[in-house]
GUTORGU-984069 format. One record per atom (N, C-alpha, C): x, y, z; residue in three letters. Coordinates in steps of 0.2 Angstrom, whole numbers, plus 2048, in hexadecimal, padded with zeros to 3 digits. Last residue first. Layout:
BEGIN
XYZAla...
***
This chain:
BEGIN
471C665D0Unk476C6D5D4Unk477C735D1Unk45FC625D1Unk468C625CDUnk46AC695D1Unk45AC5A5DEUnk45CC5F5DAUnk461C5F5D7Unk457C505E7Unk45AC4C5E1Unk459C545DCUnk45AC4A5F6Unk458C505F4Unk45CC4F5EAUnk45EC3D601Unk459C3B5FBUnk458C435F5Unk464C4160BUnk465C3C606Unk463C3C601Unk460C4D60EUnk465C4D60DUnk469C48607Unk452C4C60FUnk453C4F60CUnk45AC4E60BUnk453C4361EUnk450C40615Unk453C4560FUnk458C4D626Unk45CC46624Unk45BC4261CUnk44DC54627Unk453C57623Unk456C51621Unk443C4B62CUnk442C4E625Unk449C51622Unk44CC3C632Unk448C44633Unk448C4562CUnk446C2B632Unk44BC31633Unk447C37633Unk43CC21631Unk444C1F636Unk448C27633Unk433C22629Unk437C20626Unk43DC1D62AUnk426C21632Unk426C1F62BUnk42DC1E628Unk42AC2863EUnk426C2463FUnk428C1E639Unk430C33639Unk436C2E63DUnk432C2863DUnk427C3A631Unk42DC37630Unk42FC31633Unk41DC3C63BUnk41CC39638Unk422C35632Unk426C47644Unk423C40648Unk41FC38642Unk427C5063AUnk42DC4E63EUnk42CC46640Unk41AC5563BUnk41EC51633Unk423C4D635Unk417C59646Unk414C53645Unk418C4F63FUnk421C65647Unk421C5C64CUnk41EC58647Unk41BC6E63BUnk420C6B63CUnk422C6163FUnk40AC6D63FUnk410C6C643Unk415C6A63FUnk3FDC66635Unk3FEC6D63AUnk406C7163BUnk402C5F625Unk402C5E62DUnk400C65630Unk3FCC62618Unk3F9C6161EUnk3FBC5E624Unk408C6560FUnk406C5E60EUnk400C5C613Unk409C71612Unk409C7060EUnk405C6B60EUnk40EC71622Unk409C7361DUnk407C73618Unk41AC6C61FUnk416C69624Unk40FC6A621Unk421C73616Unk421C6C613Unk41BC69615Unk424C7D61DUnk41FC7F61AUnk41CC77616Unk42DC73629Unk425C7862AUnk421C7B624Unk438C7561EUnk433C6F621Unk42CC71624Unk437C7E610Unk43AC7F617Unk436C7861AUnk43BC7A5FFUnk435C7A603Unk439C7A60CUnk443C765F5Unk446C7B5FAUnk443C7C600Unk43DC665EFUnk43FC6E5EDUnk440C705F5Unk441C595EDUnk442C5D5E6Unk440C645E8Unk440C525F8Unk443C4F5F2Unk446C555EEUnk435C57600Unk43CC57604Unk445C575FDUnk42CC545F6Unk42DC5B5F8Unk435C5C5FCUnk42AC465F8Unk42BC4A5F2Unk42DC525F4Unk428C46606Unk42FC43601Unk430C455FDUnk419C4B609Unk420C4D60DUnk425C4B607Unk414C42602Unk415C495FDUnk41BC4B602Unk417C3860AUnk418C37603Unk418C3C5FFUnk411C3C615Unk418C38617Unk41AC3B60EUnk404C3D60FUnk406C42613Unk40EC43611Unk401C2D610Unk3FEC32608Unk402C3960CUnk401C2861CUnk406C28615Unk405C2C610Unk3F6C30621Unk3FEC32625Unk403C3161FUnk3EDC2A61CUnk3EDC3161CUnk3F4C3361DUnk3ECC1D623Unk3F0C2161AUnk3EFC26618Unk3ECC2062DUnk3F3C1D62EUnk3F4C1E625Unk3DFC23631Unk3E3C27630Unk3EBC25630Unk3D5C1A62BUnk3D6C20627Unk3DFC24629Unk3E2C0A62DUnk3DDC0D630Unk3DFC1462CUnk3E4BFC620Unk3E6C01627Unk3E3C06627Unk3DDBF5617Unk3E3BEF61DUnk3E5BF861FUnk3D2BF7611Unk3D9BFA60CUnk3DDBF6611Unk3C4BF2615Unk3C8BF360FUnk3CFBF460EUnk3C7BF2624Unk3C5BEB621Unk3CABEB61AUnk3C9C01624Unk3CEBFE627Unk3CCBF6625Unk3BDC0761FUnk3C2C0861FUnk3C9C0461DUnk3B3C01627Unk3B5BFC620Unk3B9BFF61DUnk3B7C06634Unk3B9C00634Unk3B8BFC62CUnk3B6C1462FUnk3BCC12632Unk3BEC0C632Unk3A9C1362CUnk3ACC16629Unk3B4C1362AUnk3A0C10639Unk3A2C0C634Unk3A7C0D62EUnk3A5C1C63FUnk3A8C15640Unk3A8C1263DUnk3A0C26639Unk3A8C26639Unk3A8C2063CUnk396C2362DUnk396C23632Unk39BC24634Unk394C2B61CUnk395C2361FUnk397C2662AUnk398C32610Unk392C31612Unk391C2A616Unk3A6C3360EUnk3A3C2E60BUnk39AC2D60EUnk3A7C41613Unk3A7C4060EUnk3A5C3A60CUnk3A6C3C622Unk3A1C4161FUnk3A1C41616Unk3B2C36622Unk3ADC33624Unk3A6C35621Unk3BAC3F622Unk3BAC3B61BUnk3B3C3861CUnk3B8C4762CUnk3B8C4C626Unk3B8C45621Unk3BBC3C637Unk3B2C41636Unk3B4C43632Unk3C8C3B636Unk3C2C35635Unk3BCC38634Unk3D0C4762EUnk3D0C46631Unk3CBC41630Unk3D2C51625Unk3D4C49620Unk3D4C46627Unk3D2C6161EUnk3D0C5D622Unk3D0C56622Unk3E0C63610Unk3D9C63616Unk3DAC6061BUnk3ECC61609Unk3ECC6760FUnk3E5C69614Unk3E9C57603Unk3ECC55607Unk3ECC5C60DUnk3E0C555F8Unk3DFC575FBUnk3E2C57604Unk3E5C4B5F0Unk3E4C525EDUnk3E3C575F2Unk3E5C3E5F6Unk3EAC405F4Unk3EAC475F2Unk3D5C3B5F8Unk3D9C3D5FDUnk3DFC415FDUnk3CEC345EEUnk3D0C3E5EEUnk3D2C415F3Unk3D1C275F0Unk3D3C2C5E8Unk3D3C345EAUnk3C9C235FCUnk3D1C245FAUnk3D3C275F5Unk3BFC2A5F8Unk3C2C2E5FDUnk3CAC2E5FCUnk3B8C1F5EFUnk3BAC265EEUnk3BEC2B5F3Unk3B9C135F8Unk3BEC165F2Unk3BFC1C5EFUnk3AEC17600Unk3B5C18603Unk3BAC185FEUnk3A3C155F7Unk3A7C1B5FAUnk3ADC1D5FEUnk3A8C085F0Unk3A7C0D5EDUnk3A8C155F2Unk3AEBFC5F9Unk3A7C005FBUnk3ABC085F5Unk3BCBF75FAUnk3B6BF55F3Unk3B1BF95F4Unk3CABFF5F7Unk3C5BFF5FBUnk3C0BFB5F6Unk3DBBFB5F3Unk3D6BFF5EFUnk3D1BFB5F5Unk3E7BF95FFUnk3E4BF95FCUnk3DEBFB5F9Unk3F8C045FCUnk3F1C035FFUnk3EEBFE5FBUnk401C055F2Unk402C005F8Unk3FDC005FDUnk3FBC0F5EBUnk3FCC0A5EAUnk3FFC025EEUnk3FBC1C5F6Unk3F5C185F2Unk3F6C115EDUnk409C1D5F7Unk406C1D5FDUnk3FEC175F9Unk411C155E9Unk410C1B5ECUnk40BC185F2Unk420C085E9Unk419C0A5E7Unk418C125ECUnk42EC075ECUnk42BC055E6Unk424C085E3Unk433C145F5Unk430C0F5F4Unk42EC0D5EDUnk444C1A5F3Unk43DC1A5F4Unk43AC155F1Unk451C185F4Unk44EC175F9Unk447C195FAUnk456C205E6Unk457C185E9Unk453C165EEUnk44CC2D5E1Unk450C2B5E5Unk451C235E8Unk447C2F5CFUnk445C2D5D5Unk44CC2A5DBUnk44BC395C5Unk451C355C9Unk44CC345CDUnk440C425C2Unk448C435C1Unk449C3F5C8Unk436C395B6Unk435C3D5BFUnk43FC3E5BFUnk438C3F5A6Unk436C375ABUnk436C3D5B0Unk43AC4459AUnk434C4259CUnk430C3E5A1Unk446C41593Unk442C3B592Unk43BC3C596Unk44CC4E596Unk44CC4B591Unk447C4658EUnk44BC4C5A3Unk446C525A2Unk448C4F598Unk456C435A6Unk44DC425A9Unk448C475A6Unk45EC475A0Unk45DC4359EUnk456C4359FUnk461C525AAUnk460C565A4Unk45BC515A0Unk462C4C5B6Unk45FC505B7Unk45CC515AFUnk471C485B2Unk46BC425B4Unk464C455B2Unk479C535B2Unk476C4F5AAUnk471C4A5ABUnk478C585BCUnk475C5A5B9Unk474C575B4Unk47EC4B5C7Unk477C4C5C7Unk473C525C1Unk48CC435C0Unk48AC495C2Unk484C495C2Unk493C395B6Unk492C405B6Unk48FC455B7Unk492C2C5BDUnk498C2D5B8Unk498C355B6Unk485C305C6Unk48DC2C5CBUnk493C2D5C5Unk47BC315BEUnk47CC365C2Unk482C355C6Unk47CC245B5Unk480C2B5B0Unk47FC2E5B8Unk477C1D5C0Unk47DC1D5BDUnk47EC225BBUnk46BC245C2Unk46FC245C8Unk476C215C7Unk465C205B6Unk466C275B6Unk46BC285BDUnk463C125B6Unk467C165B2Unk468C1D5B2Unk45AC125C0Unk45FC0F5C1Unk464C145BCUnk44FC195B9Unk451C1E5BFUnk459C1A5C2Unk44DC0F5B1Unk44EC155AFUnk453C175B5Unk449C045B6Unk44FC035B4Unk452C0A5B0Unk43AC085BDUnk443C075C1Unk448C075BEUnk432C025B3Unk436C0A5B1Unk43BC0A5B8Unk437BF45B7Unk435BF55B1Unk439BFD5AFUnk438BF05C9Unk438BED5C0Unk435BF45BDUnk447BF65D1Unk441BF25D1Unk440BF25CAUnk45BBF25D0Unk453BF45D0Unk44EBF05D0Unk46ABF05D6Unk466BED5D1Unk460BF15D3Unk47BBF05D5Unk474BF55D3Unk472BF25D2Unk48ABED5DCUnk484BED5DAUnk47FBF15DAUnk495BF35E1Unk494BF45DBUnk48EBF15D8Unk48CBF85F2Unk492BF55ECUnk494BF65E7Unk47DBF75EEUnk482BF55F3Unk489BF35F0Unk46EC005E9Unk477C015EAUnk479BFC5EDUnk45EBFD5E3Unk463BFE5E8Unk46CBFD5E5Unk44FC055DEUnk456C025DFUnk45BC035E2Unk444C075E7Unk443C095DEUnk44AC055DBUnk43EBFD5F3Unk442C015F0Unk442C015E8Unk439BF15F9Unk434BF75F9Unk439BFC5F8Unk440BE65FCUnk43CBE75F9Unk439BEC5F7Unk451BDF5FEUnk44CBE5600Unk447BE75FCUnk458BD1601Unk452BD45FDUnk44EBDB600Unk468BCB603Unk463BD1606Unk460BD4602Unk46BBBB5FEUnk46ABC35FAUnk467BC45FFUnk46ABAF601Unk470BB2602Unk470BBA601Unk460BA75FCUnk460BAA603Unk466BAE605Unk458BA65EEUnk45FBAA5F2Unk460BAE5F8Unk44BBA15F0Unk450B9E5ECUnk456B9F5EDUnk444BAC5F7Unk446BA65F9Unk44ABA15F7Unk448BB95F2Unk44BBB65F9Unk44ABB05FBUnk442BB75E4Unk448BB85E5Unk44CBB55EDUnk435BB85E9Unk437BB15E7Unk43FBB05E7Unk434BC25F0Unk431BBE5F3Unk435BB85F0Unk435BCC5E4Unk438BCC5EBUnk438BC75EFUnk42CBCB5DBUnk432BC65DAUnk436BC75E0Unk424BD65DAUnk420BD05DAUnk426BCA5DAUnk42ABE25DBUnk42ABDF5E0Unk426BDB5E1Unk43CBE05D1Unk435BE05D1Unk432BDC5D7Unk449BE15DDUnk447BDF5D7Unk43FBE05D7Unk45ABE45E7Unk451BE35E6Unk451BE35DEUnk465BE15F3Unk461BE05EDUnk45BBE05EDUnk473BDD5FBUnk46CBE25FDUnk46BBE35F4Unk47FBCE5FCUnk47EBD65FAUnk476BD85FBUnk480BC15FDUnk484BC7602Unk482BD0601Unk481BBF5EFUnk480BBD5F4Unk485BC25FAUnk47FBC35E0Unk47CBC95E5Unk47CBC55EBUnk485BBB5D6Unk487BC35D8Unk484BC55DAUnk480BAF5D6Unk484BB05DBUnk486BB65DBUnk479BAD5CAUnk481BAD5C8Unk484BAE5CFUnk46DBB05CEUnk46CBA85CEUnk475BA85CCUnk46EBBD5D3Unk46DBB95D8Unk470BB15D8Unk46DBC05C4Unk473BC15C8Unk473BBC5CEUnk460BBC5C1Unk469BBA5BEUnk46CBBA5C0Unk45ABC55C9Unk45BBB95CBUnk45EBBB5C7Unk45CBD15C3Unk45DBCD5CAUnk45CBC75CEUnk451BD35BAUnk459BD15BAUnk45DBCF5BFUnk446BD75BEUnk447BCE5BFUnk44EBCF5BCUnk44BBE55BFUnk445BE05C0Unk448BDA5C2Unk45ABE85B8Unk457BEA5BAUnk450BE65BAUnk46BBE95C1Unk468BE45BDUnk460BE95BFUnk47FBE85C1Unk479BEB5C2Unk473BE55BDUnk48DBEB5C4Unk48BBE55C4Unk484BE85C4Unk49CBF55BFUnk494BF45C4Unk492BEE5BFUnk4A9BF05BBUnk4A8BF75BFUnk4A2BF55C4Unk4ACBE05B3Unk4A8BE65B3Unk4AABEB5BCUnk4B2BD35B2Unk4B3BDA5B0Unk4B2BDF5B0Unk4A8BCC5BBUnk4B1BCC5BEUnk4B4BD05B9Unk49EBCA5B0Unk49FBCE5B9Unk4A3BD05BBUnk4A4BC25A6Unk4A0BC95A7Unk4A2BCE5AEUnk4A2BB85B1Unk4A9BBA5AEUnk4A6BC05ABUnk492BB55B5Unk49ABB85BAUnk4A1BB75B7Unk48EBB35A9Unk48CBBA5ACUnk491BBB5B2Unk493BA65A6Unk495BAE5A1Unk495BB45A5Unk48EBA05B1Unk496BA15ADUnk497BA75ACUnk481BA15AEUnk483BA45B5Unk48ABA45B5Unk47EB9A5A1Unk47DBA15A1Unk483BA55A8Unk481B8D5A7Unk486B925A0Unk484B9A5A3Unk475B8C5AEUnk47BB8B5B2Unk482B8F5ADUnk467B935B1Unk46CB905AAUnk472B925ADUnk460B995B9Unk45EB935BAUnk466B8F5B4Unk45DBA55B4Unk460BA75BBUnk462B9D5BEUnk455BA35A8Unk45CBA45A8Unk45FBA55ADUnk447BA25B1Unk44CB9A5ABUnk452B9E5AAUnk445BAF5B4Unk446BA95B8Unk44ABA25B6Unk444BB55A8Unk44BBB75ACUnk44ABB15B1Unk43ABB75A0Unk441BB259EUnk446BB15A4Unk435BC15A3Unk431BBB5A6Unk437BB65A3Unk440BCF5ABUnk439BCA5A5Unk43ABC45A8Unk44FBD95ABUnk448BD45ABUnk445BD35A8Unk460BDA5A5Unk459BDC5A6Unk454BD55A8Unk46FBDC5ACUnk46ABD85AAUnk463BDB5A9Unk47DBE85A8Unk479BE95A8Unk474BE15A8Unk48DBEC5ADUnk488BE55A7Unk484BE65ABUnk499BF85A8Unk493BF85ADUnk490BF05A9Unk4A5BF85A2Unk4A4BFE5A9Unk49BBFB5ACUnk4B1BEA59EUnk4A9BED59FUnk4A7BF45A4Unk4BEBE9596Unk4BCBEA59BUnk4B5BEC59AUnk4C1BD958AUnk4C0BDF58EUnk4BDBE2591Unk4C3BCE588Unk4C7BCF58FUnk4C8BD8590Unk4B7BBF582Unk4BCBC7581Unk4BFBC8588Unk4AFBB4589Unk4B6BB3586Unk4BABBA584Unk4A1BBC58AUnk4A6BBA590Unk4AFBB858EUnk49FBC057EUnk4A3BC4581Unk4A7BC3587Unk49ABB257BUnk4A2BB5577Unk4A2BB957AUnk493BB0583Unk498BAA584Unk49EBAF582Unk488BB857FUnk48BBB9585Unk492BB6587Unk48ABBE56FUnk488BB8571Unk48BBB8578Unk485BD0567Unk48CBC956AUnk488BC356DUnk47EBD6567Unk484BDA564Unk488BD3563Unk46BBD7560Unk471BD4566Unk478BD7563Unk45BBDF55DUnk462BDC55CUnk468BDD561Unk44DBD9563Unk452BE0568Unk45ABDB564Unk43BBD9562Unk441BD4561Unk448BDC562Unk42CBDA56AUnk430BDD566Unk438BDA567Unk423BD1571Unk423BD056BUnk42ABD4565Unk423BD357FUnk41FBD957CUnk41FBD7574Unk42EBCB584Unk427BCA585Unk423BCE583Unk439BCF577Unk438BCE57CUnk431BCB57FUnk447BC456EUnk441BC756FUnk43EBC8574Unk456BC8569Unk453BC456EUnk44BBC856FUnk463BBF55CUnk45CBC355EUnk458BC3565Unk46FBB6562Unk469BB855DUnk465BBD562Unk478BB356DUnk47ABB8569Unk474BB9563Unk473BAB579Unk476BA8571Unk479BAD56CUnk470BB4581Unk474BAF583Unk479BA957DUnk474BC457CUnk471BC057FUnk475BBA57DUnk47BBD757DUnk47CBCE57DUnk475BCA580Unk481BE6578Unk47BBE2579Unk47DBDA578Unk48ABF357EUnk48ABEA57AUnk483BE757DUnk48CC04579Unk488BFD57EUnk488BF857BUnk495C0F582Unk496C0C57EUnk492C06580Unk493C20588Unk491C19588Unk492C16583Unk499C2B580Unk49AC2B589Unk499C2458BUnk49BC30575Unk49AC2A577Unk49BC2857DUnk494C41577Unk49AC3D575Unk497C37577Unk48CC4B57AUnk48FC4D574Unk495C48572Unk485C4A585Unk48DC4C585Unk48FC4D57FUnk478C4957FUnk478C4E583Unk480C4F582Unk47AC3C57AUnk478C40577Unk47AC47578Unk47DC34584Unk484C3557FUnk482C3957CUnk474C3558CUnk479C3858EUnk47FC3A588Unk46BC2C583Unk46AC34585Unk46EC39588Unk471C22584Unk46EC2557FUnk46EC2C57FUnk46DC1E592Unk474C1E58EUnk474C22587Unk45DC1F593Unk45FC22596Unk46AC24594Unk45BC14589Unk45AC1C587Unk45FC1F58CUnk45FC09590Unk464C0958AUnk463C12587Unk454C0B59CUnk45CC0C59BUnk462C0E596Unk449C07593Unk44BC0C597Unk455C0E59AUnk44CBF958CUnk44CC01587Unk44BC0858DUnk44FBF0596Unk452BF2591Unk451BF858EUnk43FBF159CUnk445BEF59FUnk44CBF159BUnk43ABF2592Unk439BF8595Unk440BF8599Unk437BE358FUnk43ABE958AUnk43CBEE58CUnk43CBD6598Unk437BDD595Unk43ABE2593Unk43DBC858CUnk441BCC592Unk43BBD2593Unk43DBBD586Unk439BBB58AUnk43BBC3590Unk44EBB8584Unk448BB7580Unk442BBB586Unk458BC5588Unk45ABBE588Unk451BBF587Unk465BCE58CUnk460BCD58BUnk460BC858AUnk472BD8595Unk470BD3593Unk469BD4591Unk47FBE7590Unk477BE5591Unk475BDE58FUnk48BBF0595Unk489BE6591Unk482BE5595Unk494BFE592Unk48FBFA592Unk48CBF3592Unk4A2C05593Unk4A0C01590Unk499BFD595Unk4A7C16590Unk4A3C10597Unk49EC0B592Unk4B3C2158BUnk4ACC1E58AUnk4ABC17590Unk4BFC2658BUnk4BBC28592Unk4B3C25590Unk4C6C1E57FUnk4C8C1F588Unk4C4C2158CUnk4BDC16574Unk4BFC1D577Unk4C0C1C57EUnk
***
């Protein structure tokens, strides 16, 4: 069909599944919602058999990568997934053939987790801004020094490149497509279809404020960190937490600061920063009331806590990142 977009999802033994089944839903659901085959999807792996993943579960193939590489039809998007296979296939000099004559047909070049040393290892991201799961960050840039690795992103754009961080990334990947082939409300409708966060924006971090912290070992100050986040509109100053762990503000401060790697109040400010975002993201919230909301006193200070954490203003963020359907 004329206005369908052909799809080429690689797999290959050893992949994760989520890697795969989140996106392929995400197409699914579009065609569903349109009432037409909006997506059309080839499924290939390297031999064309069966391809199992690390979860046990086997994912039938359409084709054998060689022979699609030999057809001379047009592709709108090839998709690679991750897994623990993905490092030995970014390594298979065949593979890196197919996948850059694929390539030379396709609209977007995208990938999601460790899909990204395939591509890396076919040459498709030299020159280019990429990321991937962020336990592979590291080894990706060393291996391919040619690739700007941005770590700390849900996924990135440069070009016709896509690739993402691992696993449920490969949703919000897929949603940023169908949102660029038709528009932010059918994205919108999907996300609310499958239950997921609607579109996380490309430029958020991989992990939340409390996850890029470390977990404290002294039992009270663990608790602090945990009920910190709920209580964002209190008191959350060094004596108000201090008090609550039953602990001295200095000591407090300094096994604070042993345990998680940065002072009470620099993850008070992230925990802060991050409701700031989601709020800036998804509702109409005035910046000042945003301020309060999330415990700043002062507009300024939200202002000042921005520029500090991200490099821009609250409207600016909003601008770029506000992810309402129209």
């Amino acid at each position: 069909m004329a206005d369908s977009r052909t799809v080429v999802t690689v797999v290959y033994d050893d992949h994760q599944l989520l890697d795969f089944a989140g996106p392929v839903e995400v197409f699914e659901a579009a065609n569903r919602l349109l009432g037409r085959p909006a997506y059309r999807r080839i499924i290939v792996s390297p031999d064309g058999k069966r391809s199992r993943s690390s979860s046990g579960v086997d994912i039938g193939v359409d084709a054998a990568l060689g022979s699609l590489a030999r057809d001379t039809g047009a592709i709108d998007t090839l998709l690679v997934v991750g897994g623990f296979g993905a490092s030995d296939l970014a390594d298979n000099l065949q593979v890196g053939r197919h996948i850059r004559t694929l390539a030379a047909r396709s609209n977007r070049i995208t990938s999601v987790c460790t899909g990204a040393l395939v591509l890396a290892g076919a040459g498709l991201l030299d020159g280019y801004r990429a990321t991937t799961h962020w336990s592979a960050c590291k080894a990706i840039a060393r291996r391919y020094p040619s690739v700007a690795v941005e770590a700390d992103q849900i996924y990135v754009r440069d070009g016709n490149r896509w690739t993402s961080a691992g696993v449920t990334a490969g949703i919000d990947l897929a949603l940023a497509l169908v949102a660029e082939d038709h528009g932010a409300e059918l994205s919108h409708t999907i996300a609310r279809w499958l239950v997921v966060f609607a579109q996380r924006p490309g430029g958020q971090a991989q992990f939340s404020a409390q996850l890029r912290s470390q977990a404290a070992r002294t039992p009270a100050v663990r608790a602090v960190q945990l009920w910190a986040p709920d209580h964002l509109d209190e008191d959350l100053g060094v004596s108000a937490l201090a008090k609550r762990a039953e602990m001295s503000e200095r000591n407090f401060a300094r096994v604070f600061r042993a345990e998680t790697g940065e002072t009470p109040a620099a993850y008070v400010e992230n925990l802060r920063v991050e409701a700031a975002r989601r709020l800036l993201e998804t509702t109409d919230l005035t910046v000042a009331a945003i301020a309060r909301t999330v415990g700043f006193k002062h507009s300024e200070t939200l202002h000042r806590a921005v520029a500090r954490r991200l490099a821009t203003t609250p409207d600016r963020y909003r601008q770029h990142f506000a992810t309402k359907a129209s």
